[in-house]
MIDREN-643180 format. One record per residue (C-alpha): x, y, z. Coordinates in steps of 0.25 Angstrom, whole numbers, plus 5000, padded with zeros to 4 digits. Example, Ala and Ser with C-alpha at 12.3 -4.5 7.8 and 13.67 -1.06 7.14 Angstrom:
BEGIN
px=5049; py=4982; pz=5031
px=5055; py=4996; pz=5029
This chain:
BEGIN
px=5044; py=4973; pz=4935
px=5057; py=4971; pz=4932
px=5070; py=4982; pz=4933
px=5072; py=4980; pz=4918
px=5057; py=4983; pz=4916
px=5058; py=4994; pz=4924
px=5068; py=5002; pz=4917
px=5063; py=4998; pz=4903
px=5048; py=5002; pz=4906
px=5052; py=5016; pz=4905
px=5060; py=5015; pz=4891
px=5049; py=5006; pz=4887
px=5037; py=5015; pz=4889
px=5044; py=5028; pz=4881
px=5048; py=5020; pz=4868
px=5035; py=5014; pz=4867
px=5026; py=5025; pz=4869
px=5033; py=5037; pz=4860
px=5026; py=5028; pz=4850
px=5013; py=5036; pz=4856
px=5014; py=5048; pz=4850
px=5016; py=5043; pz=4838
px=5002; py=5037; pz=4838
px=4992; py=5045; pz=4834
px=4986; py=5054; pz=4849
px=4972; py=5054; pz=4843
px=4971; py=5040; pz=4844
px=4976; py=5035; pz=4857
px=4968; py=5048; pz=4863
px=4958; py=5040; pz=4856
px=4960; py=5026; pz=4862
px=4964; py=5034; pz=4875
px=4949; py=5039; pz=4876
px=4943; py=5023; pz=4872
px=4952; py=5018; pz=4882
px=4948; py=5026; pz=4894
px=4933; py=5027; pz=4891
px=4931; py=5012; pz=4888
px=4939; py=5008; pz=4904
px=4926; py=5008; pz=4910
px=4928; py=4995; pz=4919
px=4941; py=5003; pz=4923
px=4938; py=5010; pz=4938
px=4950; py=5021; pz=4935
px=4940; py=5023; pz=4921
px=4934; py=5037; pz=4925
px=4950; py=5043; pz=4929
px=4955; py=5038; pz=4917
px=4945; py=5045; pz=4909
px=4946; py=5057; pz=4916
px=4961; py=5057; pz=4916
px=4961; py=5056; pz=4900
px=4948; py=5064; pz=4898
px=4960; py=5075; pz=4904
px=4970; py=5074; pz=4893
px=4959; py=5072; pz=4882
px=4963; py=5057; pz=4882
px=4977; py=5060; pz=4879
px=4986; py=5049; pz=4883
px=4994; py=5052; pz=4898
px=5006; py=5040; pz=4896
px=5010; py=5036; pz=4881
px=5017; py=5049; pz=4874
px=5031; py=5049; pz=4873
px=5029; py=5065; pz=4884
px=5021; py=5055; pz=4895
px=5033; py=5046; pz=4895
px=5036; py=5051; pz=4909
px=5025; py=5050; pz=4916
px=5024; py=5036; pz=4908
px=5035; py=5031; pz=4916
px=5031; py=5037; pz=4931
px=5016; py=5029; pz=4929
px=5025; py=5017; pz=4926
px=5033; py=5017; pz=4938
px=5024; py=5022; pz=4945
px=5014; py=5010; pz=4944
px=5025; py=5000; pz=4948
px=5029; py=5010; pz=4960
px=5025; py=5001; pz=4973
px=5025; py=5016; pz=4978
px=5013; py=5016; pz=4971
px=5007; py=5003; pz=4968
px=5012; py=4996; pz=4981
px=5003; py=4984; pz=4977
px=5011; py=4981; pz=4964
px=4999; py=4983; pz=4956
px=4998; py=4981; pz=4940
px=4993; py=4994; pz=4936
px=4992; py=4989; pz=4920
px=5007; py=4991; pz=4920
px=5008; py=4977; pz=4915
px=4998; py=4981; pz=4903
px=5007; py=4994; pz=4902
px=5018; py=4987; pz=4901
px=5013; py=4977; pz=4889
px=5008; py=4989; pz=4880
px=5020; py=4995; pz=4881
px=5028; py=4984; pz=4877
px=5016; py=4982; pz=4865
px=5019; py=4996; pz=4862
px=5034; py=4996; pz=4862
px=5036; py=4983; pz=4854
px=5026; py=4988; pz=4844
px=5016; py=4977; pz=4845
px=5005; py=4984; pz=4844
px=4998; py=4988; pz=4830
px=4998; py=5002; pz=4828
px=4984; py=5002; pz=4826
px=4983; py=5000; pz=4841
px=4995; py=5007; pz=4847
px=4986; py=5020; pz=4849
px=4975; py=5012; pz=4858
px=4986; py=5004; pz=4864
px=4994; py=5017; pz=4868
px=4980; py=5023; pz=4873
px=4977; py=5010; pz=4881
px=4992; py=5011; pz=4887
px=4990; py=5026; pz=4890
px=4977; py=5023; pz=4897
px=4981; py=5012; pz=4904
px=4993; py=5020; pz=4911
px=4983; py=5032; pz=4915
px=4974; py=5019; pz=4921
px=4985; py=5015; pz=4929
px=4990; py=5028; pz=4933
px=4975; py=5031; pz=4938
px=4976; py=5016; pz=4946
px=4990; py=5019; pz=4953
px=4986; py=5032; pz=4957
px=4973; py=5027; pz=4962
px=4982; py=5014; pz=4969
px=4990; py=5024; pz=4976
px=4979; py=5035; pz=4982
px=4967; py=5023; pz=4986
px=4975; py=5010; pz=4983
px=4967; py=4997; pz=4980
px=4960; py=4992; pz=4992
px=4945; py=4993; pz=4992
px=4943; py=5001; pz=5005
px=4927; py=5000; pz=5003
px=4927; py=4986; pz=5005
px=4938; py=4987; pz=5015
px=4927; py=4994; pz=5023
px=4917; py=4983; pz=5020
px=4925; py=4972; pz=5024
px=4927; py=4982; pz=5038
px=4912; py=4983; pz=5039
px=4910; py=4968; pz=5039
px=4923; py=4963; pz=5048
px=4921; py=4954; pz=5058
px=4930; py=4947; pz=5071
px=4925; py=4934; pz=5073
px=4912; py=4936; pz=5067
px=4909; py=4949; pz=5074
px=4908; py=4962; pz=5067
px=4918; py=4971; pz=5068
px=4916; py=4987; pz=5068
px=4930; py=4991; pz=5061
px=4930; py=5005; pz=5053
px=4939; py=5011; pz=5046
px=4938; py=5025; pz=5039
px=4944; py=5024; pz=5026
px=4945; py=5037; pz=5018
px=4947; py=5031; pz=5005
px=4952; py=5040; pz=4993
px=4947; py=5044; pz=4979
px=4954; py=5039; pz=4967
px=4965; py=5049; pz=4961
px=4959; py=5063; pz=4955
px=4960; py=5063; pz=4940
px=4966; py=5077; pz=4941
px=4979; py=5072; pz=4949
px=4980; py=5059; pz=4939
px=4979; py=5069; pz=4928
px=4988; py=5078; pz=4933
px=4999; py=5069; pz=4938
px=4999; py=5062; pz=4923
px=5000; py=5076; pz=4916
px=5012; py=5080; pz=4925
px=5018; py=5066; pz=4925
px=5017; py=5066; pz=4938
px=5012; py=5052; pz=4941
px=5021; py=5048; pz=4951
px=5021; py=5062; pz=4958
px=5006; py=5061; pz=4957
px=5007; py=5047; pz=4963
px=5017; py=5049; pz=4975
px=5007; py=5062; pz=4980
px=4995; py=5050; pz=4981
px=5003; py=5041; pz=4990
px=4995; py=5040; pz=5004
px=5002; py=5043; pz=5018
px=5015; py=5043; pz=5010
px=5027; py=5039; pz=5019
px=5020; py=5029; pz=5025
px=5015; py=5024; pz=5012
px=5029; py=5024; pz=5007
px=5035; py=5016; pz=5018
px=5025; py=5006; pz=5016
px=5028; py=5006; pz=5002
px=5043; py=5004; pz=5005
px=5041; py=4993; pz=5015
px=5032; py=4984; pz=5006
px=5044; py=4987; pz=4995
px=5052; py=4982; pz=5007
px=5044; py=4969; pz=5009
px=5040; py=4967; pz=4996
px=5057; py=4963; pz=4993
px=5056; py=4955; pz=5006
px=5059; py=4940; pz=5004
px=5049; py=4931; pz=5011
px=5048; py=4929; pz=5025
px=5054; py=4916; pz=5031
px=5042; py=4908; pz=5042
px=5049; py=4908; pz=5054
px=5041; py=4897; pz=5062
px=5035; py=4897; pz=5077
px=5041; py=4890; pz=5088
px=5037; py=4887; pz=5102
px=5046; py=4897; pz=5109
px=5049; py=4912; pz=5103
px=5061; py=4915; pz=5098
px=5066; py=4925; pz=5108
px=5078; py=4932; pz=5110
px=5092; py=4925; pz=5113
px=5087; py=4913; pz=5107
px=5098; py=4904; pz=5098
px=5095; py=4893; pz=5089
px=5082; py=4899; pz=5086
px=5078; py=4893; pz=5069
px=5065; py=4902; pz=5069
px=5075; py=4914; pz=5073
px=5083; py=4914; pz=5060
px=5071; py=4913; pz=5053
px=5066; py=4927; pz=5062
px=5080; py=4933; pz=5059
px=5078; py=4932; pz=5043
px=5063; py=4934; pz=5044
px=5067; py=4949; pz=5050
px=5077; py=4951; pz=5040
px=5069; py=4951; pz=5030
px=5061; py=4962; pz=5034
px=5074; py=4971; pz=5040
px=5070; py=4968; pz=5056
px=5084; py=4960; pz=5056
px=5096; py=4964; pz=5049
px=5100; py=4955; pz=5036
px=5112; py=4953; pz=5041
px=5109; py=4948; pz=5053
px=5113; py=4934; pz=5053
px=5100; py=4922; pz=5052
px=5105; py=4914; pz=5064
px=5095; py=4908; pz=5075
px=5098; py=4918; pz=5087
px=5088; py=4928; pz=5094
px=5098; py=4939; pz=5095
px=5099; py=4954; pz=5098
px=5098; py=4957; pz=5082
px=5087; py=4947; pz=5080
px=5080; py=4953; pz=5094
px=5081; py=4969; pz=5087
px=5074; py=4965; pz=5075
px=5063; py=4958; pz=5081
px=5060; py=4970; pz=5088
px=5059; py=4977; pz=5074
px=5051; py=4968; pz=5070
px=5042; py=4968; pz=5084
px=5041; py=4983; pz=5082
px=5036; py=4984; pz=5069
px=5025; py=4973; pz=5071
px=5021; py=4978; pz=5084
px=5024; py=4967; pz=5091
px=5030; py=4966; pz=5106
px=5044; py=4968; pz=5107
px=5047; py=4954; pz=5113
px=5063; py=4948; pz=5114
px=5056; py=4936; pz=5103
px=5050; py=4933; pz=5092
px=5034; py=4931; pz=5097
px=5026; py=4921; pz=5091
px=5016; py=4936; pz=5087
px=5029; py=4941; pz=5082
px=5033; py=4926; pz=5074
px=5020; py=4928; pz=5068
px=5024; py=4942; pz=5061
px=5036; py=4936; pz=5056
px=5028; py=4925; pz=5048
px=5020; py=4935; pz=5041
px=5023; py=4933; pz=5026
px=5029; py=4945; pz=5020
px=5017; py=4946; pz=5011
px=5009; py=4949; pz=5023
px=5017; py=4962; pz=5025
px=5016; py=4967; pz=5011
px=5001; py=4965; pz=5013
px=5002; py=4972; pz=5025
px=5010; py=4984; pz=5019
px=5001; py=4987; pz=5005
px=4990; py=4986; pz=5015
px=4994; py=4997; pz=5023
px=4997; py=5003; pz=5010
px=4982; py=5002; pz=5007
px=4980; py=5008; pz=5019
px=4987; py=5020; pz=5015
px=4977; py=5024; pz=5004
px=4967; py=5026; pz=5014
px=4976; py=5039; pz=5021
px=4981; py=5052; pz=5016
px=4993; py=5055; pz=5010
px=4998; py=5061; pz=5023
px=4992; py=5063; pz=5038
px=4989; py=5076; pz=5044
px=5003; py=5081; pz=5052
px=4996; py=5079; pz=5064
px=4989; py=5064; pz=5066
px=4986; py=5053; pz=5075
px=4989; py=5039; pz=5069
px=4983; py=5026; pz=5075
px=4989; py=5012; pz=5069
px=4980; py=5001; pz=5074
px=4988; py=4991; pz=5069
px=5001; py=4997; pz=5077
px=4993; py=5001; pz=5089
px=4997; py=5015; pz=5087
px=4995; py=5028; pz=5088
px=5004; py=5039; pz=5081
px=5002; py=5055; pz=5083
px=5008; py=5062; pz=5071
px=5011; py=5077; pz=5072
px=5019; py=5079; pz=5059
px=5031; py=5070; pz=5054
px=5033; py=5067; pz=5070
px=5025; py=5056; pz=5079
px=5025; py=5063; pz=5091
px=5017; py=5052; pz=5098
px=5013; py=5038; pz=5096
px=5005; py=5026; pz=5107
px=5000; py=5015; pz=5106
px=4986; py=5012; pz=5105
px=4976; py=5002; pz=5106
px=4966; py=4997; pz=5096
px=4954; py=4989; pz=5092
px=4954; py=4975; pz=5094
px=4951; py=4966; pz=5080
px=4935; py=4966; pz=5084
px=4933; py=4979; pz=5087
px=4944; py=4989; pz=5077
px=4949; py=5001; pz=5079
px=4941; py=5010; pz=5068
px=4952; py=5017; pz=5056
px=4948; py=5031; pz=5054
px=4954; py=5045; pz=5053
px=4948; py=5057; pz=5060
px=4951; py=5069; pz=5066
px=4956; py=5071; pz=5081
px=4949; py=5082; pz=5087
px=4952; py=5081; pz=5102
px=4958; py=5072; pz=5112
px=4954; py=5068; pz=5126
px=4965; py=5066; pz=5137
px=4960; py=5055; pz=5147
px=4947; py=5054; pz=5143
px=4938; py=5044; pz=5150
px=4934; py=5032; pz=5143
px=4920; py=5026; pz=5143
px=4920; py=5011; pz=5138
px=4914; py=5009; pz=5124
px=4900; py=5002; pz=5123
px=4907; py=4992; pz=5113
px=4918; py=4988; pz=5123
px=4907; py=4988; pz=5135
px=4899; py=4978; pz=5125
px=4911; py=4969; pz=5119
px=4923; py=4969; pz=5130
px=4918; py=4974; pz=5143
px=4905; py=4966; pz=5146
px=4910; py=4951; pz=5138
px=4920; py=4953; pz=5149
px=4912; py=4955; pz=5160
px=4903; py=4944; pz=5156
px=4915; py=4934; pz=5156
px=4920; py=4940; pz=5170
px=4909; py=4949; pz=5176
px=4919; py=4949; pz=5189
């Protein structure tokens, strides 16, 4: 959408529907209740009908007092806050009854049902937005399924993860949010873990404006550091650039030097890889990831989110498989942090949240029947002495 759209949105929407209440109420509370009663392939159907059945069926968007809560479900749907994943929502339908209504192409013996249809359509993607933002999109039931039947190299593979999946958006907090016009208010409260989400939200903005990134190509010896003449390391120099390790104004010459060494170390850090004084072949291979890759990556994580509260108790342990970490939270502070060490591909580390009830200090440690079975006795068989 453009800026100029954006700006006439607003002043487009209150000329055209003060025309609403000069339309007789009886009948597009009429069309109201046809319009919501026939939506029976819609899933959303049974809020929508409760949500109406509240007000007697009287329309939530189109009269000239609803112009301001009009205006916050309008920017609210195209707030990557809230819908990160850019999606539709209607708001290209919207958009076309509005301009039918304001350029006064529609009959007048249709205005009342199109004005219904419009109103209903709003509440309907009020109701999908809220329900985006508290459970998201992903089909977590057949993520399970697909976890039930993974397999490594033809071998099944036990790997569990405890989803606590949530319900869709009570009807009495939709109604109440659209009554008070508090729609955004009611939508900021439903954002999951919210400074983390935020961030992530912020970061995909970031890489979202990013221009693409250049392929930097292998060569036989690593670019390390104090090298000169080095094509692939102008390439490296801009590629970081891009994404804020190295500083734009840095100039794009071909030496490995001091500047160039800092912010392969940023870059090292936050991939988790080994701080080296080159650019590894493991590290080369990060680089040349597309940029789409890392969105994909970030609205992932963002799925992820769904599955959490919007906050942690002020006292909690926090294991990151992926970063091989575990974090001890007391409050805003991170008193204490280790590395860790996970399950292998085969054999996972399960996902699950529970309560910590005790803790033993240098217990002794019996080895597991399933290590005895697949690690310790394969390798005696291969070398029994």
């Amino acid at each position: 959408m453009s800026y100029l759209l954006k700006l006439l949105l607003p002043l487009l929407f209150a000329s055209t529907l003060l025309n609403a209440d000069t339309i007789s109420k009886n009948k597009i509370i009429s069309h109201i209740k046809t319009t919501v009663t026939s939506q029976t392939g819609n899933s959303y159907q049974p809020t929508l009908l409760a949500l109406y059945q509240k007000s007697n069926f009287k329309p939530f968007w189109i009269d000239k007092q609803h112009r301001y809560q009009r205006e916050k479900l309008i920017k609210a749907l195209d707030n990557p806050l809230f819908n990160y994943k850019k999606k539709p929502f209607d708001l290209p339908k919207i958009k076309e009854f509005y301009y039918l209504l304001d350029n006064n192409m529609v009959d007048s013996s249709q205005k009342a049902s199109l004005y219904a249809a419009l109103d209903v359509m709003l509440t309907n993607s009020f109701v999908r937005l809220a329900d985006f933002v508290v459970r998201g999109d992903v089909d977590w039931a057949l993520v399970q399924k697909k976890l039930a039947n993974f397999e490594d190299d033809g071998q099944k593979v036990k790997a569990v993860w405890e989803m606590q999946t949530k319900p869709i958006p009570k009807t009495e907090a939709l109604y109440s949010a659209i009554q008070s016009s508090s729609v955004s208010t009611y939508l900021h409260s439903q954002l999951p873990m919210k400074k983390r989400y935020r961030a992530l939200v912020k970061m995909l903005e970031k890489y979202r404006s990013l221009e693409n990134f250049p392929a930097i190509p292998y060569t036989k010896e690593d670019p390390s550091y104090g090298d000169t003449r080095r094509k692939s390391v102008e390439l490296i120099k801009k590629r970081l650039q891009i994404t804020g390790e190295l500083s734009k104004e840095v100039e794009l010459d071909s030496d490995y030097d001091s500047t160039l060494q800092k912010a392969v170390e940023k870059f090292q850090e936050s991939h988790n890889l080994q701080k080296e004084n080159k650019i590894s072949k493991v590290m080369l291979y990060y680089l040349n990831q597309p940029l789409q890759h890392y969105i994909n990556q970030i609205i992932t994580n963002l799925d992820k989110t769904k599955l959490y509260p919007s906050s942690f108790e002020g006292e909690h342990i926090e294991i990151n498989l992926p970063d091989f970490g575990l974090r001890y939270y007391n409050g805003n502070h991170k008193p204490f942090k280790s590395p860790l060490v996970v399950g292998r591909l085969d054999r996972p580390t399960p996902l699950f949240s529970d309560k910590l009830e005790y803790m033993t200090l240098n217990p002794t440690w019996t080895v597991p029947n399933n290590l005895v079975k697949k690690d310790l006795i394969p390798a005696l068989r291969d070398n029994p002495y």
